[in-house]
C-alpha positions in Angstrom: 0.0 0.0 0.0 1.1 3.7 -0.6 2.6 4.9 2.6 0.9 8.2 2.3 -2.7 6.4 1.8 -1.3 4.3 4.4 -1.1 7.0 7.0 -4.4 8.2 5.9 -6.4 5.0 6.7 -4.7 5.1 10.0 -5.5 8.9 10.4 -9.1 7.8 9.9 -9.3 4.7 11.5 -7.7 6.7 14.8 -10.3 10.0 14.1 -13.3 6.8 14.1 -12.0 5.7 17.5 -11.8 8.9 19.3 -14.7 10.4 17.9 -17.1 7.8 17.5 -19.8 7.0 19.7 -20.5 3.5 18.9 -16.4 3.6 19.6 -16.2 5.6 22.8 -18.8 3.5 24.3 -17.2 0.4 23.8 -14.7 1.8 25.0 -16.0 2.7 28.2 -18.1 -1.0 28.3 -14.4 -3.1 27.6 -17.0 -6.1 28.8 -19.7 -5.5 26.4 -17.1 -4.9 23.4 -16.1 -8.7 24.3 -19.0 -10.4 24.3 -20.2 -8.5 20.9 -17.1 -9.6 19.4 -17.3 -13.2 21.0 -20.3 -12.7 19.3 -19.6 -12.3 16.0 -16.2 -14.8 16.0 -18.9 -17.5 17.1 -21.0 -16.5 14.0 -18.0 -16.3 11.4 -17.2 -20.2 13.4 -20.4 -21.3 12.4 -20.5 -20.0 8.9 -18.6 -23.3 7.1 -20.6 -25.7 9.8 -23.2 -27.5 7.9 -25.4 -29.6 10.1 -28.3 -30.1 8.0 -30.3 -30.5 5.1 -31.3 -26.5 5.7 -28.7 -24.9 3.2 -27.7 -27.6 0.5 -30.9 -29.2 -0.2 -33.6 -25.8 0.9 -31.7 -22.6 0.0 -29.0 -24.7 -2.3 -30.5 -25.2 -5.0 -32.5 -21.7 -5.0 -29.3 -20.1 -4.9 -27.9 -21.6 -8.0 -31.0 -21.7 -9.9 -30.8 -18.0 -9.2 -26.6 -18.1 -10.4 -27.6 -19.8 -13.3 -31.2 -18.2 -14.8 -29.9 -14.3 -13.3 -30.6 -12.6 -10.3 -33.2 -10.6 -11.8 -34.8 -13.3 -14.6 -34.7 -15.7 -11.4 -37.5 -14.0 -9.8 -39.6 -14.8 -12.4 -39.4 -18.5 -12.2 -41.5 -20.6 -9.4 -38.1 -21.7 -8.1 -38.8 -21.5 -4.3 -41.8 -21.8 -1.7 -40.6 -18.7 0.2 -42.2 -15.3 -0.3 -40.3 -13.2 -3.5 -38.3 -10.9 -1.3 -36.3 -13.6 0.1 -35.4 -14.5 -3.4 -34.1 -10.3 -3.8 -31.6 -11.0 -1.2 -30.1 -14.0 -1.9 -29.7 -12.3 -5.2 -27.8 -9.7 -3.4 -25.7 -12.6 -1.4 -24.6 -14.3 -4.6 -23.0 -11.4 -5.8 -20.2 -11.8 -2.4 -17.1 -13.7 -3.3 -17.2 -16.5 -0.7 -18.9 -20.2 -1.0 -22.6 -20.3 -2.4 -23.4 -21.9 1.6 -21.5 -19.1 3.1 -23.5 -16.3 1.0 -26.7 -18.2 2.3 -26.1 -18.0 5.8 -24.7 -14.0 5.4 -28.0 -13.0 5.0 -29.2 -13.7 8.5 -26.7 -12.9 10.2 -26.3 -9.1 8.8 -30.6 -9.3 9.9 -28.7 -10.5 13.5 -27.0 -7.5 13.9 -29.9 -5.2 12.5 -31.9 -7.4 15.4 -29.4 -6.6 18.3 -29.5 -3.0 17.4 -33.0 -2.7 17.4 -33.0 -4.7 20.7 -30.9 -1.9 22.4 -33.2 0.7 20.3 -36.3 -1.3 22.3 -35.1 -1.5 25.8 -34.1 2.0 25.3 -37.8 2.6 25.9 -37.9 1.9 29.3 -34.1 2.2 30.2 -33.2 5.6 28.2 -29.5 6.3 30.2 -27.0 3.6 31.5 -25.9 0.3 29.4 -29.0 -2.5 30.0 -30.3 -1.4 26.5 -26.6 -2.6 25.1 -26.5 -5.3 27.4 -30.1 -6.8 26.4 -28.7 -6.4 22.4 -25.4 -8.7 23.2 -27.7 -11.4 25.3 -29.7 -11.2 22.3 -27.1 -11.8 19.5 -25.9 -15.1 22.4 -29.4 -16.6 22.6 -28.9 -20.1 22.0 -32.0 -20.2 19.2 -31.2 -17.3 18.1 -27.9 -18.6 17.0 -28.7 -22.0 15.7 -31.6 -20.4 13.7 -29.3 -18.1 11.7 -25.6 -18.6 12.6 -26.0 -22.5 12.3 -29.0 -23.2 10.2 -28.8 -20.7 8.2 -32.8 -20.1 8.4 -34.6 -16.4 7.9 -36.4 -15.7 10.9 -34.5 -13.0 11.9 -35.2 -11.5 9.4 -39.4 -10.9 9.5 -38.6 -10.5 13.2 -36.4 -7.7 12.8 -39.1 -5.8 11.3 -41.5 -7.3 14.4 -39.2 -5.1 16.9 -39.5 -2.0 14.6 -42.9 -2.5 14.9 -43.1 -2.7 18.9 -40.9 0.3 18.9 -43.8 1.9 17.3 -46.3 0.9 19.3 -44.1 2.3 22.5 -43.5 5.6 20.6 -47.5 6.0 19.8 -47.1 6.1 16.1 -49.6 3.1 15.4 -49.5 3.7 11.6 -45.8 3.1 11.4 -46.5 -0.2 13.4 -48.4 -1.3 10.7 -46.4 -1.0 8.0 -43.5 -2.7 9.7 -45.6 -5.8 10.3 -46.8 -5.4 6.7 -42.9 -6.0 6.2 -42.3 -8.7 8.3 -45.5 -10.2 7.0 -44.1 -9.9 3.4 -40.9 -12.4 4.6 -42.7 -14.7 6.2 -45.8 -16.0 7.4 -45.0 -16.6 11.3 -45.1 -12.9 11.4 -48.8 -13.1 11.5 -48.2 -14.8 14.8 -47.6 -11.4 16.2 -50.7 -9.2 15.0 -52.6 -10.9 17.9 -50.1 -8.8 20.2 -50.9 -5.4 18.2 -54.5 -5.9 18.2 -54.5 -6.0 21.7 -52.4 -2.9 22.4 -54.0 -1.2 19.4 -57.1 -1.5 21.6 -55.8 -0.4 24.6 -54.7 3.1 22.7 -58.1 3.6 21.4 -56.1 3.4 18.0 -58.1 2.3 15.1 -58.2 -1.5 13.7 -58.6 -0.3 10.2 -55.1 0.4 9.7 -54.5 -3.3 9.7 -55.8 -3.1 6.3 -52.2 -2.1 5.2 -51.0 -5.2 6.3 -50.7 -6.8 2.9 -49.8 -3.9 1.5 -45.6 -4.8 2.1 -46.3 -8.5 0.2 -47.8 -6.8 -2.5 -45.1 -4.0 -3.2 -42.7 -6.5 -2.6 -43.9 -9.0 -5.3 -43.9 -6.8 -7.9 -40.3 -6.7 -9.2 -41.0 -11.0 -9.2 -44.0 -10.4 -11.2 -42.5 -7.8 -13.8 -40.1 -10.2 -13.9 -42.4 -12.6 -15.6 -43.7 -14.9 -12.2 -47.0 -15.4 -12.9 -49.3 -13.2 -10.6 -51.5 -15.8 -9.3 -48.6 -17.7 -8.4 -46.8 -15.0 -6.7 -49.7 -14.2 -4.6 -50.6 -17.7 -3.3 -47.4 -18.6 -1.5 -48.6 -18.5 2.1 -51.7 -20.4 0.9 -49.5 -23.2 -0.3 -47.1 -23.3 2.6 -50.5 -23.4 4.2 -51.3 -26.6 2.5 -48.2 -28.6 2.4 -47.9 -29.0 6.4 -47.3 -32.6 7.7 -47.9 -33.7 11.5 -50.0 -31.9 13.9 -46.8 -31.3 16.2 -43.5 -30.9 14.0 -41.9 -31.0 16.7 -43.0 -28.0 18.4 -43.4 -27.9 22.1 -47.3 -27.4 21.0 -50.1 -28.8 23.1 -50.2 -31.3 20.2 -47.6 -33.3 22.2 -50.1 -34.4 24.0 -53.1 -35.5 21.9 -53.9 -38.4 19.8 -54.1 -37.3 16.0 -56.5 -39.9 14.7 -58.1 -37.9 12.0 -55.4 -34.6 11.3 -57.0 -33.0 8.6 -59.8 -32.3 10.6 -57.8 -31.5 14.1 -55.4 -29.4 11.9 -59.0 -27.2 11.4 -60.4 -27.4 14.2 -57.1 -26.0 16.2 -56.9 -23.1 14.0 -60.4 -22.2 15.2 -59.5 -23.4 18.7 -56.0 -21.1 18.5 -58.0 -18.0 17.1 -60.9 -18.3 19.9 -58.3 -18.4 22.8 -56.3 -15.6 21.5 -59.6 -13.6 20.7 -60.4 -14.6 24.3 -57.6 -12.8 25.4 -57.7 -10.0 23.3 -61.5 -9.4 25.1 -60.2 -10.1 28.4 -57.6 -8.0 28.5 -59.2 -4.8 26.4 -62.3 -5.1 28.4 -61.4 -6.0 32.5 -58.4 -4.1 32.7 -58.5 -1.6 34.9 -55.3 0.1 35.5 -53.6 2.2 32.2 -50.8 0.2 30.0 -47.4 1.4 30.5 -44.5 0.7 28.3 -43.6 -2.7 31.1 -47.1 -3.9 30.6 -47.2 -3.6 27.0 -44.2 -5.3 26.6 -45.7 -8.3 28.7 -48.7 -8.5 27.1 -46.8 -8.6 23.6 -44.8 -11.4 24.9 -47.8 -13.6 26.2 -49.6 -12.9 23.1 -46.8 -13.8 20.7 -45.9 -16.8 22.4 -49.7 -18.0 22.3 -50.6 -18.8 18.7 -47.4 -21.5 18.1 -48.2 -23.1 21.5 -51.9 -23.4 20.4 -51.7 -23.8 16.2 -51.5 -27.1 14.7 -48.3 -28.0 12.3 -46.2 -25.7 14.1 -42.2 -26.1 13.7 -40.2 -25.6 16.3 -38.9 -22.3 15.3 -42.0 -21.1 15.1 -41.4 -19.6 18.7 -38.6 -17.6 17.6 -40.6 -14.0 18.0 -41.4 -15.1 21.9 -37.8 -16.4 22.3 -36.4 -13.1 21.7 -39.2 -11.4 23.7 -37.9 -13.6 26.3 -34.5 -13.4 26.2 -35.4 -8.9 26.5 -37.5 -9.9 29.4 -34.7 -9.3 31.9 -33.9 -6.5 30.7 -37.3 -4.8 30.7 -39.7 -6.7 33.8 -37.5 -8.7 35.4 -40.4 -9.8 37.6 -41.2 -11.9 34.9 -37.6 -13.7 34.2 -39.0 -16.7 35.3 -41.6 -17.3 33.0 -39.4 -15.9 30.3 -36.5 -18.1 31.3 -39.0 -21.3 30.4 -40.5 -20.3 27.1 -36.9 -20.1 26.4 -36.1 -23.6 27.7 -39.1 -25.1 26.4 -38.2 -23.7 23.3 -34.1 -25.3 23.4 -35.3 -28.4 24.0 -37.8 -28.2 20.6 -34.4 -27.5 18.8 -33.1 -30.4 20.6 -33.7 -33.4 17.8 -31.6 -31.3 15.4 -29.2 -30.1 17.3 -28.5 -34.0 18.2 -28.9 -33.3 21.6 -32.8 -35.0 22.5 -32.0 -34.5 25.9 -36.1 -33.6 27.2 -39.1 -35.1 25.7 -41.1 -32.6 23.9 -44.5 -33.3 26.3 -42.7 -32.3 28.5 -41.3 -29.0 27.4 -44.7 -28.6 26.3 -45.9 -28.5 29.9 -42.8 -26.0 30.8 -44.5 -23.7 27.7 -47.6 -24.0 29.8 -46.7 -23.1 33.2 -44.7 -20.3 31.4 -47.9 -18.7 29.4 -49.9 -19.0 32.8 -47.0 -17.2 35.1 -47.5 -14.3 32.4 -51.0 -14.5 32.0 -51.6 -14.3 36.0 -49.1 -11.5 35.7 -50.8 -9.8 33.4 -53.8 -10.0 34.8 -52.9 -8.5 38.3 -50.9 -5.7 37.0 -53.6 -4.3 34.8 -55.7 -4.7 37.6 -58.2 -7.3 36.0 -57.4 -9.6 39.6 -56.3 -8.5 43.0 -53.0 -8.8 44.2 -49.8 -6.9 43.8 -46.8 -7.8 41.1 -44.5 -5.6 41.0 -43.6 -4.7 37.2 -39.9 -3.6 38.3 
């Protein structure tokens, strides 16, 4: 290198680290700059480690179809059962100069970091001066789930539930429109997102803020499919994902730690429907219960709670649920601390529970899944009882510290 560009790089590089914030507080937090870089050396670990069928034979052969047709002409051929904008960043990832697998799992993890920022960005709501909001974004990027989904798997959840947080952080800061639309973009990743708009209706509800603007919730899905569809992608096609993945689901469980664990599944088909209206009575149930017997005003504490419960209750009650499914609650969960650490034990479960779902593929079956189902239980009741005392719909006193 040039010496004299030499000693500009280094002029810059020591202006970054004296003026920087982001620089001067890791400086000042020595710990925290540690475990973010543990961090990220145990993602860039992980990268080459293949442990399943996830990459080569799921996001494999989309990736090369995608190499070989173009990234752009790609989007117009039925090559994938994910949603098109998926299919727009793996275009982006093949253009990096590393293996196809390791392109694949990049995506995530830059969604990780986007996540752990947003985290701090979140918990900044309730804790605006001192470093919990940094330290809740770090235990975020360690959660074991968290980092077999992306770091190890190479799976996308991250990615819908970045948006998910953005959207909470606009319920907190009252702009319910904005909330909207960044569920419409999680929505337009993946379908799990929908797991979520329980949560919103309730706190919608408790604002007084008007249900109609859920009628932008397609609207991200539908700008989003658009450069597939001028692409050539047929528009029927493009529009029908979700009711395909919808359609294509196996066993009532897949091993989620679902109350499915414990029934008998002698006709599916027809349990599979009838636990989809079972699911959307209980949440409704809650969604009344809650908007109509409280009695106390929602702060930011209780909102948070109430998002937690609600997210974690459609993939403990749905049929065909995977085991990520739970990933929105896990990372609820694993902020919990952080934010009412009252509730740390029932967080502390729904994260267990959900570790031991991942268990079978992470060749570790180390606690039946009945049983982690009954953990998820006693988890969604510790919250719900909570709940219930703290917006004043029971006596008693919990303390939402």
């Amino acid at each position: 290198m040039n010496p004299r560009m030499s000693n500009a790089l280094q002029n810059r590089i020591g202006r970054f680290m004296t003026e920087s914030t982001f620089a001067r507080t890791l400086q000042q937090h020595w710990l925290a700059g540690s475990v973010l870089l543990l961090a990220v050396l145990a993602r860039v670990f992980l990268l080459k480690v293949i442990p399943n069928t996830d990459v080569p034979e799921g996001y494999g052969p989309w990736y090369d179809e995608i190499v070989q047709y173009g990234r752009v002409k790609a989007w117009g051929r039925d090559i994938s059962d994910y949603a098109p904008p998926y299919l727009y960043l793996l275009s982006l990832a093949s253009l990096l100069p590393f293996h196809k697998f390791v392109n694949i799992k990049l995506v995530p993890l830059v969604f990780d970091l986007w996540a752990a920022w947003l985290c701090v960005r979140l918990v900044k709501r309730i804790h605006p001066v001192g470093p919990i909001p940094m330290l809740a974004g770090l235990l975020f990027l360690l959660g074991p789930t968290v980092m077999a989904n992306s770091a190890l798997w190479g799976q996308v959840d991250v990615i819908y539930m970045t948006f998910l947080l953005l959207s909470l952080i606009y319920v907190l800061d009252e702009r319910p429109t904005r909330s909207v639309l960044a569920f419409s973009l999680a929505l337009a990743f993946k379908l799990q997102a929908a797991f979520f708009l329980p949560a919103l209706v309730v706190l919608f509800l408790e604002r007084g803020w008007r249900l109609w603007r859920f009628a932008l919730a397609p609207v991200g899905y539908l700008l989003l499919s658009v450069p597939a569809i001028l692409a050539g992608r047929a528009i029927g096609n493009t529009l029908t994902v979700y009711l395909r993945q919808v359609g294509s689901q196996g066993s009532l469980e897949q091993n989620a730690a679902s109350i499915y664990q414990w029934l008998p599944s002698p006709d599916p088909q027809l349990q599979a429907r009838a636990g989809i209206v079972f699911a959307a009575a209980v949440c409704g149930f809650f969604i009344a219960a809650i908007h109509y017997l409280a009695k106390n005003k929602f702060d930011r504490k209780t909102q948070f709670s109430i998002a937690m419960l609600m997210a974690a209750l459609p993939p403990f009650l749905l049929p065909n649920m995977h085991e990520r499914y739970a990933y929105c609650s896990d990372v609820l969960a694993t902020l919990t601390p952080f934010v009412v650490p009252s509730l740390t034990l029932p967080a502390g479960l729904l994260i267990f529970a959900s570790l031991a779902s991942y268990g079978p593929f992470l060749r570790h079956d180390w606690l039946p899944l009945p049983y982690a189902a009954a953990i998820n239980a006693v988890a969604l009741y510790l919250l719900a009882k909570n709940i219930a005392r703290t917006t004043g719909m029971i006596s008693g006193r919990t303390p939402q510290s």
